[in-house]
C-alpha positions in Angstrom: 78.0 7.4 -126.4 76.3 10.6 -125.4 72.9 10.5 -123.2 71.2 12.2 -126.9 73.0 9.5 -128.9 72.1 6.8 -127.1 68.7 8.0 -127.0 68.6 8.3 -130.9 69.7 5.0 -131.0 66.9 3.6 -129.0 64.5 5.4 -131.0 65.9 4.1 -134.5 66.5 0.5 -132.7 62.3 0.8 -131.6 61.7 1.6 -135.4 62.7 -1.3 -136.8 60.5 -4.0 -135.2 57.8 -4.2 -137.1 56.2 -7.3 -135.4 54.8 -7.2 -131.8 52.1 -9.0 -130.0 51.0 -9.1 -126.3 50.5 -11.5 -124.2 51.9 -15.0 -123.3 51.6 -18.1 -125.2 50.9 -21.3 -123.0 50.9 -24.9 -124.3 47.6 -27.0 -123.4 47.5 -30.5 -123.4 44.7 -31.6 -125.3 41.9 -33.8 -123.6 41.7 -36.3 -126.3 44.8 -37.1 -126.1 46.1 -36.5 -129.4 48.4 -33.8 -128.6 49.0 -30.3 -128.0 47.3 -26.7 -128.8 48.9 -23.3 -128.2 46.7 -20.3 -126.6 47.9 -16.9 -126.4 46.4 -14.6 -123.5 46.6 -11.2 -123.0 44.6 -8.1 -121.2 42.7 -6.2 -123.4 40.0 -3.4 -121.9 40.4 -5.1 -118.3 38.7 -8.7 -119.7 41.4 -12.0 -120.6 41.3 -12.7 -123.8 42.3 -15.9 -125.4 43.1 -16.9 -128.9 44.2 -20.1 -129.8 47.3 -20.6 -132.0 48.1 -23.2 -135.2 50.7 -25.3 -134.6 52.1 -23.5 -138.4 52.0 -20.1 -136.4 54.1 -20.6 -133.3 57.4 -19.7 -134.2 55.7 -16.3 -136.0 54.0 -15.2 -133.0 56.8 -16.2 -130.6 59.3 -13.4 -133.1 56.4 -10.8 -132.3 55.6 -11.3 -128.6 59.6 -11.5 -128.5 59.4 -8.1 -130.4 57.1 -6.9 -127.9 59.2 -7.3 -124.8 62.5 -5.8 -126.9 60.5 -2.7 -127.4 59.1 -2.4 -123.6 62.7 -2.7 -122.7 63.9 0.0 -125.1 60.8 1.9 -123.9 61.7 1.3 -120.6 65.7 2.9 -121.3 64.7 5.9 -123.1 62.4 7.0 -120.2 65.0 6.2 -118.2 67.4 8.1 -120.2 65.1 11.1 -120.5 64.7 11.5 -117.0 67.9 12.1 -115.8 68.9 14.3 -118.9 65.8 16.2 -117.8 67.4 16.0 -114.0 70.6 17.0 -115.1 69.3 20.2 -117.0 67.6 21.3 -113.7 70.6 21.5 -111.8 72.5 23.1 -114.3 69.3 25.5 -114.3 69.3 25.9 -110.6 72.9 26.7 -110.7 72.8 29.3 -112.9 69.7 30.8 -110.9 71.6 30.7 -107.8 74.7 33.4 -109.1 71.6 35.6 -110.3 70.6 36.5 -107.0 70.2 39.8 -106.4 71.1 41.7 -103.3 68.0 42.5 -101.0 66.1 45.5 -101.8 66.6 47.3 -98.3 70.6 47.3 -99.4 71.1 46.2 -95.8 73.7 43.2 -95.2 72.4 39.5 -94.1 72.8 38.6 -90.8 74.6 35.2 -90.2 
């Protein structure tokens, strides 16, 4: 697969999640004593912020944070990608720059 496929495929692979959340889910033990709660945290406008989780949502938020880090991976590859396509265009643009040279103006050979 080509450095353009590959990067098509990323984009059409980042296309089709369509659930994402941030952040980190954390199990508390309850102070009671009778049982466990779930708190997701995550950065938002430089502050923590916390949001507490029903038991009946876990597995739904776990598919989206999961979704999340797929797509900051795939992110993560395509500017990867990009880069050294772009790298590899300037040396093929410096190459060709190089044979244009022209002789210097005064017509008078280089000295070595």
């Amino acid at each position: 697969m080509t450095p353009l496929q590959r990067r098509q495929a990323i984009l059409q692979e980042m296309n089709s999640i369509t659930r994402m959340e941030r952040g980190k889910l954390c199990v508390q033990a309850n102070r009671r004593g009778n049982g466990a709660f779930h708190k997701l945290q995550c950065w938002r406008q430089g502050t923590n912020v916390t949001r507490y989780v029903p038991v009946s949502q876990v597995a739904s938020v776990k598919e989206a944070l999961a979704g999340h880090q797929r797509f900051q991976t795939l992110a993560q590859e395509f500017i990867d990608l990009t880069v050294e396509m772009t790298r590899v265009e300037q040396a093929a643009d410096a190459k060709k720059n190089s044979k244009r040279s022209r002789p210097s103006a005064t017509g008078k050979p280089k000295a070595s």
